[in-house]
C-alpha positions in Angstrom: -8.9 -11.9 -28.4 -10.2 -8.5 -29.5 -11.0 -5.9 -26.9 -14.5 -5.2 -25.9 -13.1 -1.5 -25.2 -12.3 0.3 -28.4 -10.0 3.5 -27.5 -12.5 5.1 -29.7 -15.6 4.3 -26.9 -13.5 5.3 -24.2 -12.7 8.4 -26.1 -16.5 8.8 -26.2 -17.2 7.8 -22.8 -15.0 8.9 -20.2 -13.0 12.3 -22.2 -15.2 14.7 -21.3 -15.6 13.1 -17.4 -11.2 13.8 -17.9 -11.3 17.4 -19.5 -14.0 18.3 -16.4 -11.5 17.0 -14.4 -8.5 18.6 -15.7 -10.6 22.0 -16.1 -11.2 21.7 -11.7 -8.2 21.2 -10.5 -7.2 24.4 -12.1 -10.4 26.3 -11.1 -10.5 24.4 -7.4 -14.1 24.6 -7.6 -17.3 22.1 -6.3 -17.4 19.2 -8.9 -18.3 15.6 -8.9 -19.4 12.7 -11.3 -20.2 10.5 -8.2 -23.2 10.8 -6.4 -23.0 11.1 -2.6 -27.0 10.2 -2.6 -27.8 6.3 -2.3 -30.6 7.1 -3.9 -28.8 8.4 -7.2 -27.8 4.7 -7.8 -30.0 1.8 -9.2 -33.5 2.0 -10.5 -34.1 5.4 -11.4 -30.3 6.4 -11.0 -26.9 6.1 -13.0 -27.4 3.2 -15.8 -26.2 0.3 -14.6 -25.8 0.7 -11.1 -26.8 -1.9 -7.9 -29.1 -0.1 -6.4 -29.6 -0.7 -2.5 -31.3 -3.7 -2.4 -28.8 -5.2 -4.9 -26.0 -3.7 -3.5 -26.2 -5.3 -0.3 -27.7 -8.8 -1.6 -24.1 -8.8 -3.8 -21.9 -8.0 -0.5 -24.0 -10.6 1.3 -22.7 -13.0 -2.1 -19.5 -12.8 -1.3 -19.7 -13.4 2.3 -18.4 -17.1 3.1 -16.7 -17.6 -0.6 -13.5 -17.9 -2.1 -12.5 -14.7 -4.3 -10.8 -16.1 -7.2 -9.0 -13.4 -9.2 -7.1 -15.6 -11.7 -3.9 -14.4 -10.6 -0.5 -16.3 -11.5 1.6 -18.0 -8.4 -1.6 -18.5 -6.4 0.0 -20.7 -3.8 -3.0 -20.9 -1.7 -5.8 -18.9 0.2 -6.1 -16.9 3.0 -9.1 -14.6 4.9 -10.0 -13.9 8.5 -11.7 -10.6 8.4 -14.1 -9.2 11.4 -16.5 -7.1 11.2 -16.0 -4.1 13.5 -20.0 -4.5 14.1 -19.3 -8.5 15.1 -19.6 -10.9 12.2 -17.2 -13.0 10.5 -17.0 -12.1 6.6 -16.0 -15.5 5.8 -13.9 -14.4 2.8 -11.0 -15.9 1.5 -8.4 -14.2 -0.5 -5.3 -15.9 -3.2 -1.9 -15.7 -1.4 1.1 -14.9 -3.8 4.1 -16.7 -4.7 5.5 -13.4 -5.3 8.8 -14.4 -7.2 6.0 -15.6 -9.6 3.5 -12.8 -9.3 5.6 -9.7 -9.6 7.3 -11.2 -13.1 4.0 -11.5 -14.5 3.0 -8.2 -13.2 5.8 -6.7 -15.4 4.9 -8.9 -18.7 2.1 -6.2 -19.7 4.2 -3.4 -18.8 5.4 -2.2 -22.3 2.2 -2.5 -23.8 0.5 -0.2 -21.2 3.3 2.1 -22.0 3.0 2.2 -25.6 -0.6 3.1 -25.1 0.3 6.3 -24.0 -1.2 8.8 -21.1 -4.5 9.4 -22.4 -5.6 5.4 -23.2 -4.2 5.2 -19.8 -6.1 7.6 -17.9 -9.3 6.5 -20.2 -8.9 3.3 -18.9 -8.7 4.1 -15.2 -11.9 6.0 -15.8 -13.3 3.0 -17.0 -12.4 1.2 -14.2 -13.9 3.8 -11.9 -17.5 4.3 -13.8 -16.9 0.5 -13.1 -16.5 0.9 -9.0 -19.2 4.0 -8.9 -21.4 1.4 -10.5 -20.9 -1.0 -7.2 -21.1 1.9 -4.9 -23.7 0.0 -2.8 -21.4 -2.7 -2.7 -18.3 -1.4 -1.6 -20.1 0.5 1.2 -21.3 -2.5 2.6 -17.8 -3.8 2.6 -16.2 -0.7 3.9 -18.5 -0.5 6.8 -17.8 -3.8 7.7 -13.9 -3.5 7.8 -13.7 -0.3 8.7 -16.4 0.1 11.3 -17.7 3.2 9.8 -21.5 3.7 10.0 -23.2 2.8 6.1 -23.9 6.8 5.5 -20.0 7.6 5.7 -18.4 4.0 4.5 -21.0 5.0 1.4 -20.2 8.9 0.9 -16.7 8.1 1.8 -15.9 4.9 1.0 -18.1 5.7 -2.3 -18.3 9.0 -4.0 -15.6 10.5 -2.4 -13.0 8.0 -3.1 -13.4 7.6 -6.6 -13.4 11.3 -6.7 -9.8 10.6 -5.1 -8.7 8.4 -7.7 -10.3 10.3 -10.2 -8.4 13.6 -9.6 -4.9 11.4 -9.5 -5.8 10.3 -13.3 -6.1 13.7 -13.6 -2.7 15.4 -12.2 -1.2 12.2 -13.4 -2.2 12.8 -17.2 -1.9 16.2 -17.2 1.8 16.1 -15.7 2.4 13.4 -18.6 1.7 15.6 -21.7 3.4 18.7 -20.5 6.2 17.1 -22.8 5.1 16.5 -26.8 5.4 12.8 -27.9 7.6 14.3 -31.2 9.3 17.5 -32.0 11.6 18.3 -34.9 15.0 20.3 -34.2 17.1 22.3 -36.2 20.0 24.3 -35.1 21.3 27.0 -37.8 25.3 26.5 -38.6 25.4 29.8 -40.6 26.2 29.6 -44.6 26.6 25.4 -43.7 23.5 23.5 -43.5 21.8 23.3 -40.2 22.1 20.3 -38.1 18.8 18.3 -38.0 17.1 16.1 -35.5 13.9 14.3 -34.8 13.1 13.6 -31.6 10.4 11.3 -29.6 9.4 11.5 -26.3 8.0 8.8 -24.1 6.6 8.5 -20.5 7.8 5.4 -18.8 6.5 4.1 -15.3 9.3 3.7 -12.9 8.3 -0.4 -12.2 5.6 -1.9 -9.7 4.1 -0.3 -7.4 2.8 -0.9 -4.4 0.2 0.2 -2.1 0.3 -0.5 1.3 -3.8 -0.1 2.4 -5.2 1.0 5.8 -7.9 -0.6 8.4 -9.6 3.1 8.6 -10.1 4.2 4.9 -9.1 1.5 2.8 -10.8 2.9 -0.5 -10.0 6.8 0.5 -6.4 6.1 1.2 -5.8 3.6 -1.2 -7.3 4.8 -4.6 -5.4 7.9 -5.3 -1.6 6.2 -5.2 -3.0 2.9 -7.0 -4.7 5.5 -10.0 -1.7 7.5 -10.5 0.8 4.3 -10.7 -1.4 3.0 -13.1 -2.3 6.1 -15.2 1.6 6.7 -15.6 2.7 3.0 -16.3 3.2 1.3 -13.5 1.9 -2.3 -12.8 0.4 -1.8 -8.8 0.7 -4.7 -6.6 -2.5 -3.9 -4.1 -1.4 -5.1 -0.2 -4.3 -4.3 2.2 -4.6 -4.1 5.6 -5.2 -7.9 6.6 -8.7 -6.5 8.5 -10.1 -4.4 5.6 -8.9 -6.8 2.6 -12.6 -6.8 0.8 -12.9 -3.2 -0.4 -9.3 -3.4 -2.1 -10.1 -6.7 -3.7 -13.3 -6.4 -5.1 -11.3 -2.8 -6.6 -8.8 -4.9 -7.9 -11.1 -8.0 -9.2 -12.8 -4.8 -11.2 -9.5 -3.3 -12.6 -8.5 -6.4 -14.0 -11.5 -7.2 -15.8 -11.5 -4.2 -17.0 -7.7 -4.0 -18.2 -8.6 -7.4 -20.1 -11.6 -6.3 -21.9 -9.9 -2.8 -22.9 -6.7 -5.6 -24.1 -4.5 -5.3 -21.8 -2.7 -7.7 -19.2 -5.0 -8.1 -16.1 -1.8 -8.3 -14.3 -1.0 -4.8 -14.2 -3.2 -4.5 -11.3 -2.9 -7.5 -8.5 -4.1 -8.5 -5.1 -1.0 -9.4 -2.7 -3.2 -10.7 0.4 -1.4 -12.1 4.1 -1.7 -15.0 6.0 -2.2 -14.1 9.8 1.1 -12.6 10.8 2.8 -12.7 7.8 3.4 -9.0 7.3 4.7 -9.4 3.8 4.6 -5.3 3.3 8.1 -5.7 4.8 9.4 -8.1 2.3 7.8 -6.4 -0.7 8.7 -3.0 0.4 12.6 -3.9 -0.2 12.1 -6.2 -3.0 14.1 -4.6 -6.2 11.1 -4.7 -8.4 9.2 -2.6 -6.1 9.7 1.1 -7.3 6.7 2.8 -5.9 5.2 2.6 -3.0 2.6 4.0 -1.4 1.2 3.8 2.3 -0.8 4.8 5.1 -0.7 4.1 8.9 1.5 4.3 12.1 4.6 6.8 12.2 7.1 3.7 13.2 6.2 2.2 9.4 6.0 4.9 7.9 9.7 6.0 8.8 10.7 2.7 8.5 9.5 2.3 4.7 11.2 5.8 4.0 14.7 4.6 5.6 14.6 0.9 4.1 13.0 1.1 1.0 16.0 3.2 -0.8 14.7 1.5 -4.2 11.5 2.9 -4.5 9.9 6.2 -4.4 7.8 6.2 -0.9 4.9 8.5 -0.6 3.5 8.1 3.3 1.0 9.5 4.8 1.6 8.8 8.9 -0.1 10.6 11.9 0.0 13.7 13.2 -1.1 15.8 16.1 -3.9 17.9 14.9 -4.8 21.3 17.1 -7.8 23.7 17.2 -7.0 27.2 18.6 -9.7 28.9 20.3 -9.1 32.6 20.9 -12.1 34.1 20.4 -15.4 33.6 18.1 -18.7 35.6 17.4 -20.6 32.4 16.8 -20.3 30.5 20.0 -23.0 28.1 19.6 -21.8 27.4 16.1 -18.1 26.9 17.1 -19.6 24.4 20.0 -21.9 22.6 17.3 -19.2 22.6 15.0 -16.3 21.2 17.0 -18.6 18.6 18.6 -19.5 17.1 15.4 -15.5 17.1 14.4 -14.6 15.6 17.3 -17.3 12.9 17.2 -17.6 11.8 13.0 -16.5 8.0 13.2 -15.4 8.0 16.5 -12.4 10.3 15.7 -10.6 7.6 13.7 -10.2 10.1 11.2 -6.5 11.4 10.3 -7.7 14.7 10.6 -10.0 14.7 13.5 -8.8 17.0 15.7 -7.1 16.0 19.1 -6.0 19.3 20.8 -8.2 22.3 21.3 -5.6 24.9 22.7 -7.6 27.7 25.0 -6.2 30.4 27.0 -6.3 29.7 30.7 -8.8 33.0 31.3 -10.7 32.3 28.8 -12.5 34.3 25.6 -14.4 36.6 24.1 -17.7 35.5 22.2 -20.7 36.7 21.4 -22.7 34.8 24.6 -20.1 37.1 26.5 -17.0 36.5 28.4 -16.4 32.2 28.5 -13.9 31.1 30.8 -11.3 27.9 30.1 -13.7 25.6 31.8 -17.2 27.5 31.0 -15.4 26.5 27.4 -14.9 23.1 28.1 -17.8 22.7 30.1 -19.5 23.8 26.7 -17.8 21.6 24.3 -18.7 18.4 26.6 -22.4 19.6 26.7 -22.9 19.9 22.9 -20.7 16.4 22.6 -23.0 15.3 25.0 -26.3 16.8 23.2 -25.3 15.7 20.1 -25.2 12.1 20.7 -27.8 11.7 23.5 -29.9 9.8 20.9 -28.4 6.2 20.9 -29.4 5.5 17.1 -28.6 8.8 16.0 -25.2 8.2 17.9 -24.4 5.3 16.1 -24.7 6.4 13.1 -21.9 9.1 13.6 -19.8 7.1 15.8 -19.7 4.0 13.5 -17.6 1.2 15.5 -14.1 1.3 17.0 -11.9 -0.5 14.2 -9.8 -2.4 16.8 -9.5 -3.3 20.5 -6.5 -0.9 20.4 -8.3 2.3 20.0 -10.7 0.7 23.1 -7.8 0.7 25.3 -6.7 4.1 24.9 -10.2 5.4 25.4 -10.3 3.7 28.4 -6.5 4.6 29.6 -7.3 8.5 28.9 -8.7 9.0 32.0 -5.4 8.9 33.6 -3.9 11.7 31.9 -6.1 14.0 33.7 -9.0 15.8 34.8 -11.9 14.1 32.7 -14.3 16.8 31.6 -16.2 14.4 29.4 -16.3 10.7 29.9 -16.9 8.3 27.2 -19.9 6.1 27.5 -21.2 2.9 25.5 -23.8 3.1 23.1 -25.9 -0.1 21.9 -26.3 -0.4 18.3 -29.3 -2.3 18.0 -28.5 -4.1 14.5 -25.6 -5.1 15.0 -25.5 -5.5 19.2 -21.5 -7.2 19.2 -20.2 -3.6 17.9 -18.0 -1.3 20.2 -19.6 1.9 20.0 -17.8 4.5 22.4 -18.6 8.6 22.8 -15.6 11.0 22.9 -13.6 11.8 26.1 -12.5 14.8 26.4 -9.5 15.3 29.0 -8.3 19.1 30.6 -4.4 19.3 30.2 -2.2 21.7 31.9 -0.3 23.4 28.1 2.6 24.8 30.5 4.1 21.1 31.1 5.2 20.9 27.6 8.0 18.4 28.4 8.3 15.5 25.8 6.3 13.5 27.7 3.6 15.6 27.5 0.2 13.7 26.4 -0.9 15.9 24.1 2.9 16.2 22.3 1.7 12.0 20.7 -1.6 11.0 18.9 -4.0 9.6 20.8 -5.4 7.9 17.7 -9.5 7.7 18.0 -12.4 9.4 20.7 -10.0 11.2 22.6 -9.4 15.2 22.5 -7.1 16.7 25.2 -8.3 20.8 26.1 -5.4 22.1 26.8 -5.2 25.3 28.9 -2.5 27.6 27.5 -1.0 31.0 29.3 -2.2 33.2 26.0 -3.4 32.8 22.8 0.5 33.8 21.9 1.6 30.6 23.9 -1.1 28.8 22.1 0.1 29.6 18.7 4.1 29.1 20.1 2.6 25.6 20.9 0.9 25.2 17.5 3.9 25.6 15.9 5.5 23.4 18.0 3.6 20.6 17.9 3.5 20.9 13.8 7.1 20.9 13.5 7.9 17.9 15.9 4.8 16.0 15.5 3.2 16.8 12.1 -0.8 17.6 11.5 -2.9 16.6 8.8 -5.3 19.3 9.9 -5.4 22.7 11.9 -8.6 24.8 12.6 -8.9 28.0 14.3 -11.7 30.3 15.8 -10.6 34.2 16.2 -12.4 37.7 15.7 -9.0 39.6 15.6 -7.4 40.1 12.3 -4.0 40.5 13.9 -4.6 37.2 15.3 -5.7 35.2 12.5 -2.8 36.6 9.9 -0.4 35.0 12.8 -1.9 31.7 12.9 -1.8 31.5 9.1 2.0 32.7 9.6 2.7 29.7 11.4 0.7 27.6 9.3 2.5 28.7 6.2 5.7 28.4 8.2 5.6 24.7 8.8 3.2 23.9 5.8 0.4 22.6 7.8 -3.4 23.1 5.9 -5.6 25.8 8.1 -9.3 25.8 8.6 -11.1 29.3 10.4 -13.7 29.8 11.7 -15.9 27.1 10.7 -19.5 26.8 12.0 -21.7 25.8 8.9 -21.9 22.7 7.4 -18.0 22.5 6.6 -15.7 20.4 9.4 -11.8 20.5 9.8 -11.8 17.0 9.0 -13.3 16.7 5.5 -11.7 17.7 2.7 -13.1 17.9 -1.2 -11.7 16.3 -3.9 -10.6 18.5 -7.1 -10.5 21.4 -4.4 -8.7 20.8 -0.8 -5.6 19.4 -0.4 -5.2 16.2 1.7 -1.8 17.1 3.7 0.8 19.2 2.5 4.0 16.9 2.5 5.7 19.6 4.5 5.3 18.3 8.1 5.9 15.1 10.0 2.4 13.9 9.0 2.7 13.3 5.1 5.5 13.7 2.9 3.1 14.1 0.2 -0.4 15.8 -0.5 -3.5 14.1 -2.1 -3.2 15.3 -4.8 -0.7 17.9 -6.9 1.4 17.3 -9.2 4.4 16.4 -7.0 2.2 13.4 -5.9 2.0 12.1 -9.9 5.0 13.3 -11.5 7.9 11.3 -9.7 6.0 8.4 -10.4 7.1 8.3 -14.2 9.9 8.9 -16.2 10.4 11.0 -19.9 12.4 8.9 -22.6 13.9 10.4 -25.5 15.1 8.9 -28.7 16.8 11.3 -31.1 17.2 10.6 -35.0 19.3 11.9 -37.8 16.9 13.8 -39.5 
């Protein structure tokens, strides 16, 4: 069958979107072809879109049905989500044979090699334009198995996750042609004729890959590995969390179609979906064929994948303890505003929202005057408080707890210690069977710094320890701490001294954490822009790898030479 995708109209489509691409991740500055407005899709917006309407009456389609991808060793069908917000999505799933799958999934491999980097990363633009398209979509089904409220699973979920994958193509093609696909070499041997080669070059994916997706950000998390497997070669095998299954396969449903119509093996991208219990990542994760893997989620995994899996190249991102130092600030209502809104974005379920905010036991210096430890804490809980009086408008930040996990540690924090801010339910009045919950915010004693020490673990969700330190010296002795044994994804800081802020970037260079200051705007600790920030660093217990540089892309292929007698 003839490809409906020419690489000449993919050239024309989607090379420009790549050289704007490759052009901002050298400059670092504000770009992005996805829209973050719902409104920029549909009827009046990008060609082709679903717009609102027909986003959500195509999510409400797939509710209750069977989502057939055509895959080979289909050996039956499996489903079982929940809806954070309370109803059942009905949707079931193909299960894997995988001694049949993961043979096919190789089958196409040579001929997505010989297509070489830039057909590659064409393609996975392709599939992309495809996703943005379905924007409306996908939030829907990111809301509902994630919990996230719509505004975030659609800006998050949406935009800002194809922007993910989209900077991986990027990196990942522009690692890939460092190297010239020919050269010709000629080394003078004086009055004798000079020895001659030719020489080719070729980028070859190490094997399958696998992505291991996550309840929280299923999309976010999971569309940077699977784009820069596929843009350098690799087949991806897509497992997702067994509670957010929907946003992964409708991705992958859309890459294969894709992959056929540009004449390729719809193989090369896969669904490997669990039965209840199953928990197949194991299995695959040591499985020979498996070369790549890439995951997200609990520390205990994470360390397990990177001990067990000694065939594959594991990229993890795991959790970390994430700190805000407070030592001083000339925007005191901003800091309050800005912290509160950090702490409460989707119900802290966020691997950067911060958990400890480290202040000095008497106090600092602002521009409202002297604030002592609990005149700052007193504070924080106020503008929490302010900020989600409003039931509706508290939903829509807080989203829905994910899983009756997170509940139970909101509900257990108030034995850690003092509670300076308790955590109350909020209705949600669409969707009344969600569990909505406010922050807590619990005073800790930062001289006990003993292992056992509650704010030495992540308390994964609504749940923020302020911890009073002896200085803001101890404070950044505990930073550094707490970043060496623990990890962060994120650190913040508010200070007016110079002295002070060059030592908190110190330690933050130190033990390779990523530093936020001062911020009061419009900017939060826990967001980061594609093209621009860097997700993680790889150098502390959180991540051993960064979304996205080059070390992310280029140990996922190899170079292959072939030399000829000239």
């Amino acid at each position: 069958m003839a490809a409906a995708l020419t690489p000449q109209q993919l050239s024309e489509t989607h090379r420009p979107t790549l050289d704007q691409a490759l052009d901002t991740i050298g400059t670092r500055a504000y770009w992005s072809p996805h829209p973050e407005h719902p409104k920029a899709y549909g009827e009046g917006g990008a060609p082709g879109s679903l717009g609102a309407a027909e986003g959500k009456a195509a999510f409400d389609a797939v509710l209750n049905t069977r989502l057939d991808l055509g895959q080979p060793g289909t050996d039956g069908w499996t489903g079982g989500e929940t809806s954070p917000y309370g109803p059942e999505l009905g949707v079931e799933y193909p299960h894997a044979d995988l001694d049949v799958l993961l043979p096919a999934m190789k089958a196409g491999t040579a001929a997505w090699r010989a297509a070489g980097p830039e057909t590659r990363a064409l393609v996975c633009l392709e599939i992309l334009a495809r996703i943005s398209a379905r924007t409306h979509e996908l939030a829907h089904a990111v809301m509902h198995t994630s919990g996230q409220a719509f505004m975030m699973a659609f800006q998050a979920g949406g935009p800002h996750a194809q922007d993910r994958g989209l900077e991986a193509v990027a990196y990942a093609y522009q690692e890939q042609v460092r190297t010239p696909e020919t050269a010709d070499w000629s080394k003078p041997q004086g009055k004798r004729d000079p020895l001659k080669l030719t020489k080719s070059f070729t980028t070859t994916g190490r094997g399958i890959a696998l992505v291991i997706g996550c309840n929280t950000f299923p999309t976010w998390n999971g569309y940077p590995g699977l784009f820069a497997s596929l843009a350098t070669g690799n087949p991806v095998l897509v497992k997702p969390h067994p509670r957010a299954v929907l946003p992964l396969a409708l991705t992958v449903q859309i890459a294969r179609e894709v992959l056929t119509e540009a004449g390729f093996d719809a193989n090369l991208v896969a669904l490997a979906a669990e039965r209840p219990g199953e928990g197949i990542a194991k299995t695959l994760a040591v499985r020979p064929e498996i070369r790549i893997i890439d995951y997200t989620g609990s520390t205990a995994f994470g360390d397990w994948l990177e001990a067990n899996a000694r065939q594959a190249q594991v990229y993890t991102e795991k959790a970390g303890v994430n700190t805000i130092v407070v030592d001083s600030t000339d925007d005191y209502r901003g800091m309050l505003a800005n912290l509160a809104f950090s702490l409460s974005l989707y119900s802290g379920q966020m691997c950067t929202t911060p958990q400890n905010l480290l202040i000095p036991r008497d106090g600092i210096t602002t521009d409202d005057g002297a604030k002592s430890y609990d005149e700052v804490v007193t504070d924080i809980a106020a503008a929490v408080t302010g900020l989600l009086g409003d039931d509706a408008r508290a939903a829509a930040l807080l989203g829905a707890l994910v899983n009756p996990d997170v509940k139970a540690r909101v509900e257990a924090a108030g034995e850690l210690g003092e509670v300076a801010l308790p955590s109350r339910t909020v209705a949600n009045a669409e969707f009344p069977d969600a569990v909505v919950r406010t922050p807590v915010v619990v005073k800790l004693d930062g001289t006990k710094t003993d292992e056992d020490a509650a704010y030495l673990s992540e308390c994964f969700g609504p749940v923020s320890f302020a911890v009073a330190v002896e200085s803001t010296d101890a404070a950044l002795e505990l930073l550094r701490r707490t970043i060496r044994e623990k990890g962060a994804m994120t650190v913040g800081a508010y200070t007016t001294s110079a002295e002070v802020e060059q030592a908190i970037e110190e330690v933050c260079l130190d033990e390779s954490a990523q530093l936020s200051l001062n911020l009061t705007g419009g900017v939060y600790v826990n967001q980061t822009a594609a093209f621009s920030d860097f997700h993680g660093s790889g150098g502390n217990p959180a991540a051993n790898a960064a979304l996205c540089d080059a070390a992310f892309v280029a140990n996922r292929f190899r170079v292959v030479e072939v030399r000829r007698q000239a």
